[in-house]
C-alpha positions in Angstrom: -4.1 -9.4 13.0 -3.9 -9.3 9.5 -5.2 -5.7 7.3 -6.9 -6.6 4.6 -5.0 -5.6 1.0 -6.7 -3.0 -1.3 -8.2 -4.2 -4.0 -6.2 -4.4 -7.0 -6.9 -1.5 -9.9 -6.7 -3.0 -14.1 -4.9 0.5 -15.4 -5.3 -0.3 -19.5 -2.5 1.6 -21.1 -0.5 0.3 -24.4 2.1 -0.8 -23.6 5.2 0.9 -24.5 3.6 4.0 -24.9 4.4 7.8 -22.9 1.8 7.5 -20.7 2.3 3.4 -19.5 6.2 4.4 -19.4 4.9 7.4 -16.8 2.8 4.7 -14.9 5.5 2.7 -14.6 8.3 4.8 -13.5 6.0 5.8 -10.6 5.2 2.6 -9.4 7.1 -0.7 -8.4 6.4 -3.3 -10.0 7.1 -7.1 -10.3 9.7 -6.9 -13.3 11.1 -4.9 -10.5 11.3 -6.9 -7.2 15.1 -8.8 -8.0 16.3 -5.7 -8.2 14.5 -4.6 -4.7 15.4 -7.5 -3.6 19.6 -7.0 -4.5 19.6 -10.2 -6.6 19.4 -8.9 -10.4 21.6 -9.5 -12.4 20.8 -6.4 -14.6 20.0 -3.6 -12.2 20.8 -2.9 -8.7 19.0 -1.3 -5.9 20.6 1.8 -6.0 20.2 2.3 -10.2 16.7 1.4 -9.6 16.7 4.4 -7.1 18.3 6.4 -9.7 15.5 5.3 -12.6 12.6 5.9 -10.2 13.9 9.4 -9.5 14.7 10.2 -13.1 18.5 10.5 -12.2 19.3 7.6 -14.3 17.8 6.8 -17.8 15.7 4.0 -18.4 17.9 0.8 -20.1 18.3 0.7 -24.3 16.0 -2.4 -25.4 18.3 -5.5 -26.2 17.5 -8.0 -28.5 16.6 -10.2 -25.7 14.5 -7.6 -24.3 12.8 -7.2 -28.4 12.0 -10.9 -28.2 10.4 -11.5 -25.0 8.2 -8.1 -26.0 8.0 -10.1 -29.1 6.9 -13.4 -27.5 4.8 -11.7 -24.7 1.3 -12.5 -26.2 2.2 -16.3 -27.3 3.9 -16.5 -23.6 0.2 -14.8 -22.2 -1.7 -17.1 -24.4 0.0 -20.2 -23.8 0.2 -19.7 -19.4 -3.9 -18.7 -19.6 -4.6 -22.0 -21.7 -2.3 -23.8 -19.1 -3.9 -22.2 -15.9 -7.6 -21.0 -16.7 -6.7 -17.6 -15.4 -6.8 -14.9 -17.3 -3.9 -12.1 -17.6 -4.7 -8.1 -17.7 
């Protein structure tokens, strides 16, 4: 028998700011699951360990990185035009 999943909380912080940063580093989130999962190529389970328990400080933004934080609203724009939903 299957539980039923909570129901899913919208937290509204800017992004990039202290307090989304704080929200972040004390959950686990999708962004996250490769690494979970042992198939990034950018961070492995155990430096994700260390970044979740601040023994291991958070990646300097690369200019890949500044682009697709760049490109993020076209990118949310564009996939809620193409699928009717709508993204928080």
């Amino acid at each position: 028998m299957f539980n039923s999943l909570p129901t899913p909380t919208i937290v509204q912080l800017p992004q990039g700011s202290a307090e989304w940063l704080a929200y972040r580093l004390a959950k686990f989130n999708a962004s996250e699951s490769a690494a979970v999962l042992g198939i990034s190529p950018w961070l492995t389970p155990y430096q994700l360990w260390l970044q979740k328990t601040g023994r291991l400080e958070g990646s300097k933004a690369n200019q890949a990185m500044l682009r697709g934080t760049e490109l993020e609203p076209a990118a949310r724009a564009a996939y809620e035009e193409h699928t009717g939903l709508v993204m928080q």
